[in-house]
Biopython code that builds the backbone (N, CA, C, O; Angstrom):
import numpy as np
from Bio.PDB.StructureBuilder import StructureBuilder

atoms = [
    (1, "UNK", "N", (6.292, -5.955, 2.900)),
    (1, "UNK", "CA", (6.230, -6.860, 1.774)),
    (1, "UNK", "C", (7.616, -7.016, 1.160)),
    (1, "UNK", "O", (8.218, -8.089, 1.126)),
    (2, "UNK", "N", (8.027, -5.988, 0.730)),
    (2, "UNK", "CA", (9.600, -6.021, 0.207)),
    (2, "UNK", "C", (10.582, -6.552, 0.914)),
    (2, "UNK", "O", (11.623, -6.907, 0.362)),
    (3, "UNK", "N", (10.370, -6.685, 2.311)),
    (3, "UNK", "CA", (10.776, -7.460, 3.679)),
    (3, "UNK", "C", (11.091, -8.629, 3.394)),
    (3, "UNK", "O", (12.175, -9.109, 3.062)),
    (4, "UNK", "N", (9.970, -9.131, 3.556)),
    (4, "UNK", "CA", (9.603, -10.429, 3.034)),
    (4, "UNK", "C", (10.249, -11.002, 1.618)),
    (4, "UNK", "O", (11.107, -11.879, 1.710)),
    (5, "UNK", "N", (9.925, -10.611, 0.556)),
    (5, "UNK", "CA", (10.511, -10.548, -0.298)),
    (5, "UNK", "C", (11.849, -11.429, -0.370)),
    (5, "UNK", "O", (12.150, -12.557, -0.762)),
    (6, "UNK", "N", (12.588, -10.166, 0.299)),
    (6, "UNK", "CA", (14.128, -10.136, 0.190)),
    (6, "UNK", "C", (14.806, -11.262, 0.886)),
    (6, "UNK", "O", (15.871, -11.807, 0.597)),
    (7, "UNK", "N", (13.662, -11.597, 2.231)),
    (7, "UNK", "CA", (14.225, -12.847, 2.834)),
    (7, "UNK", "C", (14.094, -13.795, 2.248)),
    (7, "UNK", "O", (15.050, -14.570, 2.258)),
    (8, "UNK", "N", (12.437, -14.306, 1.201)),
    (8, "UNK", "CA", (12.259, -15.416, 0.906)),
    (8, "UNK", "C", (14.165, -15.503, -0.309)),
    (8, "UNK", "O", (14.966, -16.436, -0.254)),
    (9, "UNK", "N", (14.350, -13.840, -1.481)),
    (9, "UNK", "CA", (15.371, -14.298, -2.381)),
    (9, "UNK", "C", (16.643, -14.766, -1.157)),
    (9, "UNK", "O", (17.023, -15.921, -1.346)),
    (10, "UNK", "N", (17.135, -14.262, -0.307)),
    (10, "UNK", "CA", (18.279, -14.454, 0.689)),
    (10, "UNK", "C", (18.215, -15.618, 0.762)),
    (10, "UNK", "O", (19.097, -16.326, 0.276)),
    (11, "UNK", "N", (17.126, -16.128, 1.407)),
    (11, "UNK", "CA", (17.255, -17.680, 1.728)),
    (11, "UNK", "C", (17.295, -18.876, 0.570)),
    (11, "UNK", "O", (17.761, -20.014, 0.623)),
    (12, "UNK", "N", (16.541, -18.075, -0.620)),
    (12, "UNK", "CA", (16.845, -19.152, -1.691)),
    (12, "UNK", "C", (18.176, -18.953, -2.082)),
    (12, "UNK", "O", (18.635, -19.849, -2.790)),
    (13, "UNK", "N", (18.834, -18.123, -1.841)),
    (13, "UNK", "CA", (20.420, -17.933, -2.122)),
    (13, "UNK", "C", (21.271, -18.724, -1.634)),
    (13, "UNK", "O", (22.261, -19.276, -2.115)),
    (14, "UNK", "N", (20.649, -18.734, -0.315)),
    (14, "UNK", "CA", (21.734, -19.592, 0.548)),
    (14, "UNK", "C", (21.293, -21.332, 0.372)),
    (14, "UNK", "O", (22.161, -22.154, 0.081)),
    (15, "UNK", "N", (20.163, -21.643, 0.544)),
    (15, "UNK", "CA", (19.840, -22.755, -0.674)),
    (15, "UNK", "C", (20.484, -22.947, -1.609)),
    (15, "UNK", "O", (21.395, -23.742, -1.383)),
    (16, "UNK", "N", (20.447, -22.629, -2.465)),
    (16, "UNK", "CA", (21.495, -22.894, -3.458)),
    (16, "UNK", "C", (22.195, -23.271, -3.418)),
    (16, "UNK", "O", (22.486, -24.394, -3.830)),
    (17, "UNK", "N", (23.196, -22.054, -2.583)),
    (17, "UNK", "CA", (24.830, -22.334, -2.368)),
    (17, "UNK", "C", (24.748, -23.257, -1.625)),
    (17, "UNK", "O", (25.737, -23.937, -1.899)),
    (18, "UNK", "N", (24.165, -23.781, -0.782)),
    (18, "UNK", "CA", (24.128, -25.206, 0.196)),
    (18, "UNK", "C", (24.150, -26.463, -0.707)),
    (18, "UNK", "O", (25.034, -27.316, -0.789)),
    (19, "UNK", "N", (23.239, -26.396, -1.217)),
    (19, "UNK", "CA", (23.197, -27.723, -2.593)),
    (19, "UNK", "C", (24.125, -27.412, -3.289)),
    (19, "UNK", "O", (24.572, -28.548, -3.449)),
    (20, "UNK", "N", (24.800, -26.774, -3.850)),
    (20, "UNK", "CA", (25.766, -26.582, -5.180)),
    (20, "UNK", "C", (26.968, -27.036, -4.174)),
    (20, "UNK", "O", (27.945, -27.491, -4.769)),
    (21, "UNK", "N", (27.055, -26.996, -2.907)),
    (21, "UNK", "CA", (28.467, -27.388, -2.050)),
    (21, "UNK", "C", (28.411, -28.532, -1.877)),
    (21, "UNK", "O", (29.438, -29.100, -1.506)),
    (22, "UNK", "N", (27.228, -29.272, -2.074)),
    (22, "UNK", "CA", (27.095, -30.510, -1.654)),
    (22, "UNK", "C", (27.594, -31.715, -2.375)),
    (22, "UNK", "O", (27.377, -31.436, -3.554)),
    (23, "UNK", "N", (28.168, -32.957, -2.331)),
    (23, "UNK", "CA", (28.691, -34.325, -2.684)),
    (23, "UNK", "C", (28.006, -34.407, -3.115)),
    (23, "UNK", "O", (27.374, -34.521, -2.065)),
    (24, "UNK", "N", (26.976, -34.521, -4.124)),
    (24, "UNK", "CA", (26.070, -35.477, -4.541)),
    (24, "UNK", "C", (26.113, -35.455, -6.296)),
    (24, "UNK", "O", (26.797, -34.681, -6.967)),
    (25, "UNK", "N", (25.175, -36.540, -6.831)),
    (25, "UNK", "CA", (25.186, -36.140, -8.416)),
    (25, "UNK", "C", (24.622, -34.915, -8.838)),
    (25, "UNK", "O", (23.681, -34.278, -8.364)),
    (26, "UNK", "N", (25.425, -34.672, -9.901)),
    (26, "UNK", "CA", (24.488, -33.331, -10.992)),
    (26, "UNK", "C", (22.749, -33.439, -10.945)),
    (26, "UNK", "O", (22.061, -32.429, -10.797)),
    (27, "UNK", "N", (22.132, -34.881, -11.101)),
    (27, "UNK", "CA", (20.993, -34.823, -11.147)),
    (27, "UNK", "C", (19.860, -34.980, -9.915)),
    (27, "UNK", "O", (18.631, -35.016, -9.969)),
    (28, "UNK", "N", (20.697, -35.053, -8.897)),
    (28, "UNK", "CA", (19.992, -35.073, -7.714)),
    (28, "UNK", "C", (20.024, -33.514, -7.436)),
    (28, "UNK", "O", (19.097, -32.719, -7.283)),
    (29, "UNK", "N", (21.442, -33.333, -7.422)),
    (29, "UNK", "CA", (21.444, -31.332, -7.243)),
    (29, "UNK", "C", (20.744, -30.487, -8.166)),
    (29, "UNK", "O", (20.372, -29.437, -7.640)),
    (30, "UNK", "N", (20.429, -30.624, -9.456)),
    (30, "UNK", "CA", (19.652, -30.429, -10.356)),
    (30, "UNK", "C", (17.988, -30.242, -9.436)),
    (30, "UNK", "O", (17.290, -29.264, -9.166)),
    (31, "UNK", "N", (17.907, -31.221, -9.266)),
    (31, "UNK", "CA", (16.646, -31.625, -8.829)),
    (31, "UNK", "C", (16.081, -30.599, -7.962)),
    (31, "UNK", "O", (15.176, -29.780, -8.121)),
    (32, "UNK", "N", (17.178, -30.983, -6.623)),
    (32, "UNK", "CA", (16.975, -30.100, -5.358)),
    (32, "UNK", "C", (16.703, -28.437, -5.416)),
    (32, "UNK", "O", (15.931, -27.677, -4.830)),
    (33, "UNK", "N", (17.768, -28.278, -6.452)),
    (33, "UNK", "CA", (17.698, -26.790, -6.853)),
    (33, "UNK", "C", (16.394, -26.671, -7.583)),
    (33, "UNK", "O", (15.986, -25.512, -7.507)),
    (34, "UNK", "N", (15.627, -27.423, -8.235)),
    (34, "UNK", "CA", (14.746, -26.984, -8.892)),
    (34, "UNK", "C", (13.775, -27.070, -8.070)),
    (34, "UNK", "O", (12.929, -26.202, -8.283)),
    (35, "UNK", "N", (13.536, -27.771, -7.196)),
    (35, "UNK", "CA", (12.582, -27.929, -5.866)),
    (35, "UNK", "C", (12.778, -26.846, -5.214)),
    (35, "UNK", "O", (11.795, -26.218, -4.821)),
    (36, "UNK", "N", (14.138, -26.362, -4.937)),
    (36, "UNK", "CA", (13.951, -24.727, -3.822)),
    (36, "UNK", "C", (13.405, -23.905, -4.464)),
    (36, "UNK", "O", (12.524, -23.237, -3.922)),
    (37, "UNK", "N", (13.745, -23.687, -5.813)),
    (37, "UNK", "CA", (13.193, -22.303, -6.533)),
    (37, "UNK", "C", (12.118, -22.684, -6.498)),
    (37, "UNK", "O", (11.498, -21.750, -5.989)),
    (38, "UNK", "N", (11.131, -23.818, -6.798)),
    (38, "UNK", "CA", (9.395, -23.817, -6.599)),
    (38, "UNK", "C", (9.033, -23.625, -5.493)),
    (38, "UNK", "O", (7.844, -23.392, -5.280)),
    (39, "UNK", "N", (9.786, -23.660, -4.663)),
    (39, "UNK", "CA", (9.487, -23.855, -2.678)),
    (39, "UNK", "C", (9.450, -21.854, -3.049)),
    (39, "UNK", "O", (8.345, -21.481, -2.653)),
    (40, "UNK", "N", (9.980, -21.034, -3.432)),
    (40, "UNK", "CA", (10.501, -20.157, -3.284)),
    (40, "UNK", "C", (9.424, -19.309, -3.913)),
    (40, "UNK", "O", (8.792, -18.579, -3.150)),
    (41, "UNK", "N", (9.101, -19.300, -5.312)),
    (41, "UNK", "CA", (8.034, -19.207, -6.170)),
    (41, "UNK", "C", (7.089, -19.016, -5.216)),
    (41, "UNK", "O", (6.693, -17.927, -4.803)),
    (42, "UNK", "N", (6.665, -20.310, -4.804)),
    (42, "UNK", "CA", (5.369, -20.600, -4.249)),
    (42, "UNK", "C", (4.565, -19.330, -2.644)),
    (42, "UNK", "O", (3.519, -18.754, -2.342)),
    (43, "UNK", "N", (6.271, -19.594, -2.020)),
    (43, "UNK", "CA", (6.108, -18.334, -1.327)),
    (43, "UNK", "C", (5.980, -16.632, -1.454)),
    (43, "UNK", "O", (5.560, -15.777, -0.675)),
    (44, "UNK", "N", (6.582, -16.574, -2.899)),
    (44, "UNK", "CA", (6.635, -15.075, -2.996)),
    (44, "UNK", "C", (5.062, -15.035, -3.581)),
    (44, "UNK", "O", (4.476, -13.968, -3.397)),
    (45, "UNK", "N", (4.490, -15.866, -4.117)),
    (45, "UNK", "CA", (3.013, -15.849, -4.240)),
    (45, "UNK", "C", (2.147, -15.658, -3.485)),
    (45, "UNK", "O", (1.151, -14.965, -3.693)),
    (46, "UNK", "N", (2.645, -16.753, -1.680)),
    (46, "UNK", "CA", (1.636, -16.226, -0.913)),
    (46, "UNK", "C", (1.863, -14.776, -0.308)),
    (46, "UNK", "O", (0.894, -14.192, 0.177)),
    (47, "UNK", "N", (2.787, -14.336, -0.317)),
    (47, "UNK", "CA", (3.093, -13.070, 0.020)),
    (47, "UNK", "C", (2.403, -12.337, -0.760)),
    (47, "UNK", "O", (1.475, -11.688, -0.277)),
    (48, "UNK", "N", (2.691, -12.266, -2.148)),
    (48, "UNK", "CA", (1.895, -11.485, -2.612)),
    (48, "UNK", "C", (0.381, -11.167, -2.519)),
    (48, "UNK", "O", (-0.201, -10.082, -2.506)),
    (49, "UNK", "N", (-0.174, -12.695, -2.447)),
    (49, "UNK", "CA", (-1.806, -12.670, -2.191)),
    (49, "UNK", "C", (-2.065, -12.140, -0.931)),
    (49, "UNK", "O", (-3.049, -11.457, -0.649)),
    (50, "UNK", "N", (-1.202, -12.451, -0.206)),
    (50, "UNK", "CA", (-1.655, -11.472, 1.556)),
    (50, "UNK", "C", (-1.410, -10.234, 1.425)),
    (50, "UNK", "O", (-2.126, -9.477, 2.081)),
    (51, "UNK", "N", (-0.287, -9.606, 0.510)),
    (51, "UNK", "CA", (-0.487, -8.222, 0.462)),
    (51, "UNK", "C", (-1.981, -7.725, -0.614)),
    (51, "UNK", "O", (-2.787, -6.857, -0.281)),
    (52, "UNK", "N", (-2.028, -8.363, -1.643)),
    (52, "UNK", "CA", (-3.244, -8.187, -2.057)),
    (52, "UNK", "C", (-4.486, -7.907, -1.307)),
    (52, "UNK", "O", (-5.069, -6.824, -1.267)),
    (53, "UNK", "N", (-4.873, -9.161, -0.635)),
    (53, "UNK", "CA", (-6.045, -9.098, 0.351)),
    (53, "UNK", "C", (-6.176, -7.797, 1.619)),
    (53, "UNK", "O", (-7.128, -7.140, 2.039)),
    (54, "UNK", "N", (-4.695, -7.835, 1.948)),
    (54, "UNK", "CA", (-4.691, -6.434, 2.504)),
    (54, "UNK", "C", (-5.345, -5.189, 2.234)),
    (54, "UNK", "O", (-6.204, -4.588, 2.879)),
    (55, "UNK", "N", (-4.689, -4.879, 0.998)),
    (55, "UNK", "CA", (-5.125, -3.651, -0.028)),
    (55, "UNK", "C", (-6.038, -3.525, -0.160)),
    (55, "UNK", "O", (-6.369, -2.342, -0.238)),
    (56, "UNK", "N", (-7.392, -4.784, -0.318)),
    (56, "UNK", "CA", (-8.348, -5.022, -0.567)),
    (56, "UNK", "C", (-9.229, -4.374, 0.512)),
    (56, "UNK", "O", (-10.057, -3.478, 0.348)),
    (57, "UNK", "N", (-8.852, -5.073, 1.770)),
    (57, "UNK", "CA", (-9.922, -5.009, 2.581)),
    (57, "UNK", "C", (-9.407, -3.579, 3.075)),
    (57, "UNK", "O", (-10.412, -3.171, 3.658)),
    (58, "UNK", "N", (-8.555, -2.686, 3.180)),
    (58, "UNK", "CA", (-8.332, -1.425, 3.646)),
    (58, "UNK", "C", (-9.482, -0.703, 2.327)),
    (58, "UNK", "O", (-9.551, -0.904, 1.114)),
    (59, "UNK", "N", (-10.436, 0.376, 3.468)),
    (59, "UNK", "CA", (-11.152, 1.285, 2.634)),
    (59, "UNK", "C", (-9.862, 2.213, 1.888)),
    (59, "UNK", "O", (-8.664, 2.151, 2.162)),
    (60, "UNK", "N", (-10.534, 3.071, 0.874)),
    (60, "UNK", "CA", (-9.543, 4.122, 0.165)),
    (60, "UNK", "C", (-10.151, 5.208, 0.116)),
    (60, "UNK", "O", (-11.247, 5.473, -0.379)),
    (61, "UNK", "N", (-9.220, 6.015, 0.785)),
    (61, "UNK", "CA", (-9.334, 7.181, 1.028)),
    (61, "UNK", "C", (-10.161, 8.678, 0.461)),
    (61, "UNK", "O", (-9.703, 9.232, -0.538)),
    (62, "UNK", "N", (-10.961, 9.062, 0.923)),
    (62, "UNK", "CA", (-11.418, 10.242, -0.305)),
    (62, "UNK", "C", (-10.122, 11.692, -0.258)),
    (62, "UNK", "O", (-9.305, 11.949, 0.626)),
    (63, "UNK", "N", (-10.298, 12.167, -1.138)),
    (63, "UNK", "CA", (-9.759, 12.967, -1.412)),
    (63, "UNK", "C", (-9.819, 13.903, -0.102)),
    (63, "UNK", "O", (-8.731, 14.166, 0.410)),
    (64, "UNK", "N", (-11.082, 14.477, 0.543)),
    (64, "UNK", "CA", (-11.051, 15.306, 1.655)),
    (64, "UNK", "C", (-10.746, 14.855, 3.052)),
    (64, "UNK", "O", (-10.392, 15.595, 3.970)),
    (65, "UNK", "N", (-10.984, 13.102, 3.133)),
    (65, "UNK", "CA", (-10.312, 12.276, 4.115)),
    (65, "UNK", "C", (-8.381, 12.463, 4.435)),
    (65, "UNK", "O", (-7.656, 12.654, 5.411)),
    (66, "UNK", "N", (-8.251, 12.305, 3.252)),
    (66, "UNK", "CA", (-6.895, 11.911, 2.651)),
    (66, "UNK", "C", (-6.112, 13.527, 3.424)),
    (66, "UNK", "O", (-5.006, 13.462, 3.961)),
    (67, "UNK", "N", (-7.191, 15.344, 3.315)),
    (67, "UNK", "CA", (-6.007, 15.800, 3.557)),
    (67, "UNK", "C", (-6.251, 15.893, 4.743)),
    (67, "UNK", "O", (-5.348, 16.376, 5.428)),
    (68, "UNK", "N", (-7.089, 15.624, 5.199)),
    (68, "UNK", "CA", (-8.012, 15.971, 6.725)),
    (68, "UNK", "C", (-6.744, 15.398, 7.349)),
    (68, "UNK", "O", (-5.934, 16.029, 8.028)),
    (69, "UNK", "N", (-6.696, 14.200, 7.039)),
    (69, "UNK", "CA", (-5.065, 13.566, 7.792)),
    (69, "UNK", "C", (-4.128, 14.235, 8.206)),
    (69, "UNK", "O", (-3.803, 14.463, 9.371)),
    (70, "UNK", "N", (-3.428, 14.743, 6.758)),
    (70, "UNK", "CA", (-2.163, 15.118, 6.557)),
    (70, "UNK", "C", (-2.206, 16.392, 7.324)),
    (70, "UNK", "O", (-1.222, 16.757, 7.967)),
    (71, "UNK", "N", (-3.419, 17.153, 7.278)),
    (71, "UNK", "CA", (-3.377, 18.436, 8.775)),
    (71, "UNK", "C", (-3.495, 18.064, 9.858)),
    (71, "UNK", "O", (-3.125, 18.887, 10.695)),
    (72, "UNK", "N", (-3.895, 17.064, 10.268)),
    (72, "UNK", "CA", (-3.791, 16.322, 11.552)),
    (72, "UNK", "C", (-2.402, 16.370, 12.014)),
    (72, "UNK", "O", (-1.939, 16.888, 13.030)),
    (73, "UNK", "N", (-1.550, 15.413, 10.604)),
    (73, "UNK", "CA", (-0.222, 15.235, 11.066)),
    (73, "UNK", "C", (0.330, 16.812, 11.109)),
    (73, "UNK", "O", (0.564, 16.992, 12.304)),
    (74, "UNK", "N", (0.529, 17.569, 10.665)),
    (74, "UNK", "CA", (0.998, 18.832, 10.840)),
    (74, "UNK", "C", (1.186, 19.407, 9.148)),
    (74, "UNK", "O", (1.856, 20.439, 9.089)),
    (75, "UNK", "N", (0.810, 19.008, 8.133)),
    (75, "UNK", "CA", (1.162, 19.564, 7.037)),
    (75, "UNK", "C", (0.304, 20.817, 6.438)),
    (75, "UNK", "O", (-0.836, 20.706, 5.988)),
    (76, "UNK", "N", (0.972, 21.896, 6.505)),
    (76, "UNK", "CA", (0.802, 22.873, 6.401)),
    (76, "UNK", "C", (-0.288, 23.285, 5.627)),
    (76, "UNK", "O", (-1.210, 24.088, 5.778)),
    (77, "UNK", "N", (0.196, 22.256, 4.469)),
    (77, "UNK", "CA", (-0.765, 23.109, 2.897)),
    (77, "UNK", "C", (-2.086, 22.798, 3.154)),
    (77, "UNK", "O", (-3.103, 23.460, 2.945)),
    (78, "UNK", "N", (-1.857, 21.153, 3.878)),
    (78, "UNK", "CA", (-3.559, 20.601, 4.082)),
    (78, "UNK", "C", (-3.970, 21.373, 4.725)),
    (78, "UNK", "O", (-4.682, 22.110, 4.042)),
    (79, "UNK", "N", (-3.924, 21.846, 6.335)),
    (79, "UNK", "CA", (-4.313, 22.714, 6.619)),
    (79, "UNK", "C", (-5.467, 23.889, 6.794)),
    (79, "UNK", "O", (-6.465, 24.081, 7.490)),
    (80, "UNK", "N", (-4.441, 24.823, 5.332)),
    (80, "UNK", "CA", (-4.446, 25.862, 3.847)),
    (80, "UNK", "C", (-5.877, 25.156, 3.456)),
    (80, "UNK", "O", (-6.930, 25.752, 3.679)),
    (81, "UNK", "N", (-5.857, 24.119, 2.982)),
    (81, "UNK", "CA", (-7.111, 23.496, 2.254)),
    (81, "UNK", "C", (-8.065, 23.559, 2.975)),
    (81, "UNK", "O", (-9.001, 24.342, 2.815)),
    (82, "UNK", "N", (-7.952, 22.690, 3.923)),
    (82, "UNK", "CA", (-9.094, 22.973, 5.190)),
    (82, "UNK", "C", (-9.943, 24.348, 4.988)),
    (82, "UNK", "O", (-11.128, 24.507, 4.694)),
    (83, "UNK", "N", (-8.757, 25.416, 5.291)),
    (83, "UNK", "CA", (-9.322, 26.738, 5.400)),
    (83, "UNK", "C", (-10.278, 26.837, 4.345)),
    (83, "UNK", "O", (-11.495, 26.796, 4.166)),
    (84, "UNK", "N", (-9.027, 27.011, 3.618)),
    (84, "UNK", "CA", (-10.117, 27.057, 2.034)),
    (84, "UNK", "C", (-11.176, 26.848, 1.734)),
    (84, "UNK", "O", (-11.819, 27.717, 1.147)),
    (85, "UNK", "N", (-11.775, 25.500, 2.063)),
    (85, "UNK", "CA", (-12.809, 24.959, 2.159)),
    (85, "UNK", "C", (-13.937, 25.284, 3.245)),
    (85, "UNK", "O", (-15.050, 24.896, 2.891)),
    (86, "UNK", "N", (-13.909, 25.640, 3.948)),
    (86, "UNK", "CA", (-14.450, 26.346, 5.470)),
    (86, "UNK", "C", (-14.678, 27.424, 4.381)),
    (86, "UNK", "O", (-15.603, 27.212, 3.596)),
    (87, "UNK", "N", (-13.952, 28.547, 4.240)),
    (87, "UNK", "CA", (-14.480, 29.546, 3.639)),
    (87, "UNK", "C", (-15.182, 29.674, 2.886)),
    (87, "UNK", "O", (-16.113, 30.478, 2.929)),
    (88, "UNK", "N", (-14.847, 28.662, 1.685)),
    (88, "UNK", "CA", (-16.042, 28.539, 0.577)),
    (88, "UNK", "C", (-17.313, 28.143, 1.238)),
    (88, "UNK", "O", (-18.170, 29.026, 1.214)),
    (89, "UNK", "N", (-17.613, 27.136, 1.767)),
    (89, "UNK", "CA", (-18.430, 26.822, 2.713)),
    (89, "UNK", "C", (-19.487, 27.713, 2.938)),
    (89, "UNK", "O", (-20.631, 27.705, 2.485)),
    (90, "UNK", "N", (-18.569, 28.973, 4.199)),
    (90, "UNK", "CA", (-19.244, 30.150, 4.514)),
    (90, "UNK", "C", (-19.657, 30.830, 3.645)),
    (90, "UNK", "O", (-20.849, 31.135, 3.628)),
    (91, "UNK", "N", (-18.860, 31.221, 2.762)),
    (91, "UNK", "CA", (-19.501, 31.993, 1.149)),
    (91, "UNK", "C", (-20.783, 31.796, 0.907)),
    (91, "UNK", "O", (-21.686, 32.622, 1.044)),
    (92, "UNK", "N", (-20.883, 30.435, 0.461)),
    (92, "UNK", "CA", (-21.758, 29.406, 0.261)),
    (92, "UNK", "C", (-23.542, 29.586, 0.572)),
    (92, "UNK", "O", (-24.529, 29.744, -0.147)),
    (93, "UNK", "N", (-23.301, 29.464, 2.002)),
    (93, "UNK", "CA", (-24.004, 29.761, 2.985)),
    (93, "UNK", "C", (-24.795, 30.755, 3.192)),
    (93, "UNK", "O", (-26.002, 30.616, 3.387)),
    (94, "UNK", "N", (-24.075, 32.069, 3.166)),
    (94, "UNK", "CA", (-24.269, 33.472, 3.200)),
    (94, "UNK", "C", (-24.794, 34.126, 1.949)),
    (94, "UNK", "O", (-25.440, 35.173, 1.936)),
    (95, "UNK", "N", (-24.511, 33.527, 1.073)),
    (95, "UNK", "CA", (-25.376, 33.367, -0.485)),
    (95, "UNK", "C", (-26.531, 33.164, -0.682)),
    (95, "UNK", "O", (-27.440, 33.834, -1.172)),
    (96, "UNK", "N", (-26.414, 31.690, -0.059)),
    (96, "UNK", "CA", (-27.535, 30.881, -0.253)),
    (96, "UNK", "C", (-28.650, 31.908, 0.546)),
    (96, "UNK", "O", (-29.580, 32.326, -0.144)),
    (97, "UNK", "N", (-28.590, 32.284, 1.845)),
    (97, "UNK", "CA", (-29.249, 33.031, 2.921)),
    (97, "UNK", "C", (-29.871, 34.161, 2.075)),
    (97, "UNK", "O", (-31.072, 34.340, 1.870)),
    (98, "UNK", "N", (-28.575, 35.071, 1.509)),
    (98, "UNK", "CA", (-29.036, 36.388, 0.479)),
    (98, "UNK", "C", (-30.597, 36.046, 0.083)),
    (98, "UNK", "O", (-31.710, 36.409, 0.465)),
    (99, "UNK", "N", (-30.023, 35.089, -0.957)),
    (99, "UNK", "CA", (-31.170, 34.351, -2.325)),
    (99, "UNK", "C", (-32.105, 34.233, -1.565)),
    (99, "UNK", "O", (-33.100, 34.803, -2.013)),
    (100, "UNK", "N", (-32.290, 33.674, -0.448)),
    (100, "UNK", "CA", (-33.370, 33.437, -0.011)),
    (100, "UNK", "C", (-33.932, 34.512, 1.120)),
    (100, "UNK", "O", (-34.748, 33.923, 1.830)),
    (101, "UNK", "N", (-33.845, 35.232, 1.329)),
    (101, "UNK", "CA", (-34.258, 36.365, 2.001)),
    (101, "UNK", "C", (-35.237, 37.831, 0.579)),
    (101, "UNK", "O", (-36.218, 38.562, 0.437)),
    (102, "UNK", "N", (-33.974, 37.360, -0.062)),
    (102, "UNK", "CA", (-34.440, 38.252, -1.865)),
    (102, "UNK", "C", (-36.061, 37.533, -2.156)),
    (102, "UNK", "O", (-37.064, 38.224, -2.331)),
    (103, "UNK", "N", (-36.056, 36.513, -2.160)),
    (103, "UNK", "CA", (-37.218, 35.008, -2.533)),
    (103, "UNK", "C", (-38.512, 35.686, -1.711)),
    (103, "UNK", "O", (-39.611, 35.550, -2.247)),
    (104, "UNK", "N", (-38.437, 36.455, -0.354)),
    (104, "UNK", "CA", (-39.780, 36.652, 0.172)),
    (104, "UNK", "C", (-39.831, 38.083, -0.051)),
    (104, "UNK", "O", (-40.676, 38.669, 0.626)),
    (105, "UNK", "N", (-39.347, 38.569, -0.596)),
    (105, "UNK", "CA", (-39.586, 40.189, -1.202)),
    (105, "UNK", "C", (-40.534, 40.063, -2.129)),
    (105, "UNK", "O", (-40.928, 41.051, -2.748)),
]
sb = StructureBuilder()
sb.init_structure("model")
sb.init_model(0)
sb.init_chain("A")
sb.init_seg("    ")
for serial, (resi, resn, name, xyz) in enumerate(atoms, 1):
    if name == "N":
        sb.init_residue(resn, " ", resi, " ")
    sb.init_atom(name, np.array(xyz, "f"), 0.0, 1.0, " ", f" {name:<3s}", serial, name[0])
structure = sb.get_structure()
């Protein structure tokens, strides 16, 4: 997006400077220039709405999705969490089992 961006300002730059070099009257160059910057406008708008719609239609992430990833990629801490969570899990589990073994006494 910022890509984009930078080309649509670059090219209205060089616009500019193309018309401002040019022979013609103040009010025709006036003009022209005010026509690129709406030409210019108009595009950083659709850019924006396509990055919008993007954002949109990508689901968002849950929190346990999100680190499940990042241990995929190799990050350590996620990992750590993983574990973490596995363990509690088992805790969990082995509890729950207790309680209910206690329940037919």
């Amino acid at each position: 997006m910022n890509v984009k961006r930078r080309m649509i300002s670059a090219e209205l730059k060089q616009t500019k400077t193309a018309i401002r070099t040019e022979n013609i009257p103040w009010q025709e160059k006036r003009s022209r220039l005010s026509e690129a910057v709406a030409r210019s406008v108009m595009e950083q708008r659709v850019v924006k709405s396509e990055v919008m719609r993007d954002r949109l239609s990508q689901k968002a992430l849950t929190y346990q999705e999100w680190v499940i990833r990042e241990a995929q990629a190799g990050d350590l801490a996620a990992a750590s969490q993983i574990r973490g969570w596995r363990y509690t899990d088992q805790r969990n589990v082995n509890t729950a089992d207790l309680q209910e073994v206690d329940c037919w006494r």
